[in-house]
C-alpha positions as CSV (number, residue, x, y, z in Angstrom):
1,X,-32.3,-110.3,106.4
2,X,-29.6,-107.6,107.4
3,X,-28.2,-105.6,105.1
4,X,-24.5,-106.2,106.1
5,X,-25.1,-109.9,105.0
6,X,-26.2,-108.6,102.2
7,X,-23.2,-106.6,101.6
8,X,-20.7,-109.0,102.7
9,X,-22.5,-111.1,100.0
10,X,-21.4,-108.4,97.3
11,X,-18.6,-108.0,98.6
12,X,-17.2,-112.0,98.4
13,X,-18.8,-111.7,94.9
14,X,-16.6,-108.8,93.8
15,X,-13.6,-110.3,95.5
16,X,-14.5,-113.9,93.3
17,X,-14.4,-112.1,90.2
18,X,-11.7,-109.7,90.7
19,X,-13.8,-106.4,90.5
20,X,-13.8,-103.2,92.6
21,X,-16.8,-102.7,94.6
22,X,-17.0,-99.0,96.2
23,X,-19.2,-98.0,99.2
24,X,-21.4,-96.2,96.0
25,X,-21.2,-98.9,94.2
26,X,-22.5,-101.5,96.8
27,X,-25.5,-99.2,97.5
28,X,-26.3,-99.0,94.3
29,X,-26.2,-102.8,94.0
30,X,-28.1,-103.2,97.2
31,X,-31.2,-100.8,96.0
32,X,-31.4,-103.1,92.4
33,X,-31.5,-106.2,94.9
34,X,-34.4,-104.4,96.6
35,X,-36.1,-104.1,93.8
36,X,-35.9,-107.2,91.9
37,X,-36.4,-109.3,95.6
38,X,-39.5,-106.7,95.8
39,X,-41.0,-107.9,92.7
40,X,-40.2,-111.5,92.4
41,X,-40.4,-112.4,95.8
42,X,-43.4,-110.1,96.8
43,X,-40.8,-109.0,100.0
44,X,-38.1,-107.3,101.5
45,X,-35.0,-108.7,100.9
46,X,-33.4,-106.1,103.8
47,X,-35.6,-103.6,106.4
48,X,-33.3,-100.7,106.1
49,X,-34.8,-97.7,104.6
50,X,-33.4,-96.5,101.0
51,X,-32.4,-92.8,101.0
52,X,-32.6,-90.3,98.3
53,X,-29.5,-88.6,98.8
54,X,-27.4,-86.5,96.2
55,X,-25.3,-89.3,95.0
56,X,-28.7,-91.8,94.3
57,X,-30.3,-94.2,96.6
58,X,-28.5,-95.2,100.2
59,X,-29.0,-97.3,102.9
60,X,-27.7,-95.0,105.7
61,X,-26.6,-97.6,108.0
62,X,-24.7,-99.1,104.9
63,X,-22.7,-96.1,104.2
64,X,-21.5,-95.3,107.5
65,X,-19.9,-99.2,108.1
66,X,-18.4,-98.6,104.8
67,X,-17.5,-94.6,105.0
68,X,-14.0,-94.7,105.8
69,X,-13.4,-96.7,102.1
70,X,-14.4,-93.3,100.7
71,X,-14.5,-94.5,96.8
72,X,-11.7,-97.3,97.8
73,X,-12.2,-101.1,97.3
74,X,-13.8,-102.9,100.0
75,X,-12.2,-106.0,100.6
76,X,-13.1,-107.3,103.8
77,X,-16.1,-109.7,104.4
78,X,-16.8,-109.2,107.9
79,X,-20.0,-110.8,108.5
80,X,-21.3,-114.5,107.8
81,X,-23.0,-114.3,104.8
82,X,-23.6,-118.1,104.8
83,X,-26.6,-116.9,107.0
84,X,-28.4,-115.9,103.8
85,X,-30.9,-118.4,102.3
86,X,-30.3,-119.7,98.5
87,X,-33.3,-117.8,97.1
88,X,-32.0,-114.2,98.4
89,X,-28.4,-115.9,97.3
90,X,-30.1,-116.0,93.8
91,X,-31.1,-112.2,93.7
92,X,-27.8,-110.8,95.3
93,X,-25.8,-113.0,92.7
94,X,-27.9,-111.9,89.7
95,X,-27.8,-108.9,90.4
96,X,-24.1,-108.3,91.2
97,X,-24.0,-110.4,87.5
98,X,-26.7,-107.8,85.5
99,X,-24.8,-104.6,87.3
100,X,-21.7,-105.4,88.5
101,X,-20.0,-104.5,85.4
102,X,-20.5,-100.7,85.6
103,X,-18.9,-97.9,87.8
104,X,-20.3,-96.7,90.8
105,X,-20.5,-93.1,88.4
106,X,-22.4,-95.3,85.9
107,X,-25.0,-97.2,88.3
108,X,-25.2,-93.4,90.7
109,X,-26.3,-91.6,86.7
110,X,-28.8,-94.7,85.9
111,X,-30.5,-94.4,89.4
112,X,-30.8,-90.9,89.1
113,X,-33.1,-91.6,85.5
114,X,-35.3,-93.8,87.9
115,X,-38.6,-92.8,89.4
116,X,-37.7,-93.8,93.4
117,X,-34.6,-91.1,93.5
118,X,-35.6,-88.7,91.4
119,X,-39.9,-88.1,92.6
120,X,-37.9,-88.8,96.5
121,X,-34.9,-86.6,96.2
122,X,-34.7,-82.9,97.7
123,X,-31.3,-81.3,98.1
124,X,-30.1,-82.0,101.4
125,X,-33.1,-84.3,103.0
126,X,-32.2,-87.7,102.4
127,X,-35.7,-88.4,101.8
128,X,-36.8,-92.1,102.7
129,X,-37.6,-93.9,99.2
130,X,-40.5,-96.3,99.9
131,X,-40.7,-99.7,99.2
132,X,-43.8,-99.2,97.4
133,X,-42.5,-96.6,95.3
134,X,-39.4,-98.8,94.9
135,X,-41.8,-102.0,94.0
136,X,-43.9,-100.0,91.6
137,X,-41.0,-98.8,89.5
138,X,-39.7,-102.5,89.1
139,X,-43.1,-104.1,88.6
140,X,-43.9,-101.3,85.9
141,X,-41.5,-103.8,84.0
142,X,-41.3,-107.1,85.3
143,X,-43.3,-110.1,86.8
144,X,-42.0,-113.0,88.7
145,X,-43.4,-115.3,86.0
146,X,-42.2,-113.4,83.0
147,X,-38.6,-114.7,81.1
148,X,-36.5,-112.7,79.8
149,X,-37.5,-112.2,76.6
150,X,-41.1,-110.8,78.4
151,X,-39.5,-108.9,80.3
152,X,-37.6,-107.5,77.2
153,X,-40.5,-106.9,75.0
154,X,-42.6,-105.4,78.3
155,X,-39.8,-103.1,79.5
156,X,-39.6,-100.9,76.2
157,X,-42.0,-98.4,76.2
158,X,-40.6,-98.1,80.0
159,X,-37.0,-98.0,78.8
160,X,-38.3,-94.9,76.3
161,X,-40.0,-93.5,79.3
162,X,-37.7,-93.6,81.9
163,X,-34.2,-93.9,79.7
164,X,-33.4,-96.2,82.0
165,X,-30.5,-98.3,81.5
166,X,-31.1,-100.7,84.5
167,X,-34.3,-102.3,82.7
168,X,-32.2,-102.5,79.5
169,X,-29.8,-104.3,81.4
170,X,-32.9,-106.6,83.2
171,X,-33.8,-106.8,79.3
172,X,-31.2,-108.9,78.9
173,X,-31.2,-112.2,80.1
């Protein structure tokens, strides 16, 4: 799956519910995607590599189609996201429906309280976050066959941990 599919995705998502969707914010929504599709699918949902960078996790090839918006809304869906099978429609949509609600600021602080940024970043190498190190974090709190309320009850000693508002948010079904 490519990651401008992906985007386009959020993108006619944001546009549907009348909410601003920054370049920040749509990497930030893209790396929570990545995590959940890592966990409950046991996959990828996109092969571009995740960057620590100062602002949280990136997809570099992301940011530079979407650059020029700066901290603007994107508007445009350029690519056919009816490409994109109904199972990875289902993680891009809960996602966008678990996160969508915060500022890029917001999502940029939560992903810097979480294990893949902060053990990959170093000022001013854009260190590649792994998936396994992406996968590990999310499956510290969640399994493919757990609901919601398992999930809820599972996630808080993480939440304590990790003061992590993202799982409290996944908590919440």
């Amino acid at each position: 799956m490519k990651i401008f599919e992906i985007a386009s995705y959020f993108i006619k998502l944001a546009k549907d519910q009348n909410d601003f969707m920054s370049n920040m914010k749509l990497q930030k929504l893209c790396y929570y995607a990545q995590g959940l599709n890592l966990v409950k699918n046991k996959t990828t949902l996109f092969d571009d590599n995740i960057e620590a960078w100062y602002h949280g996790p990136v997809i570099r090839t992301l940011y530079d189609k979407y650059k020029q918006h700066r901290a603007s809304n994107i508007t445009e869906e350029d690519i056919n996201y009816t490409l994109i099978n109904n199972d990875d429609k289902s993680i891009i949509k809960e996602t966008h429906d678990k996160f969508s609600g915060f500022s890029a600021w917001k999502l940029r602080m939560m992903s810097h309280d979480e294990t893949p940024w902060s053990k990959n970043y170093e000022e001013g190498l854009n260190n590649i976050i792994s998936t396994d190190d992406i996968s590990n974090f999310f499956a510290d709190v969640m399994s493919s066959e757990e609901t919601g309320a398992d999930i809820k009850k599972k996630i808080s000693d993480k939440i304590i941990r990790e003061n992590s508002e993202a799982f409290k948010i996944l908590a919440d079904k």
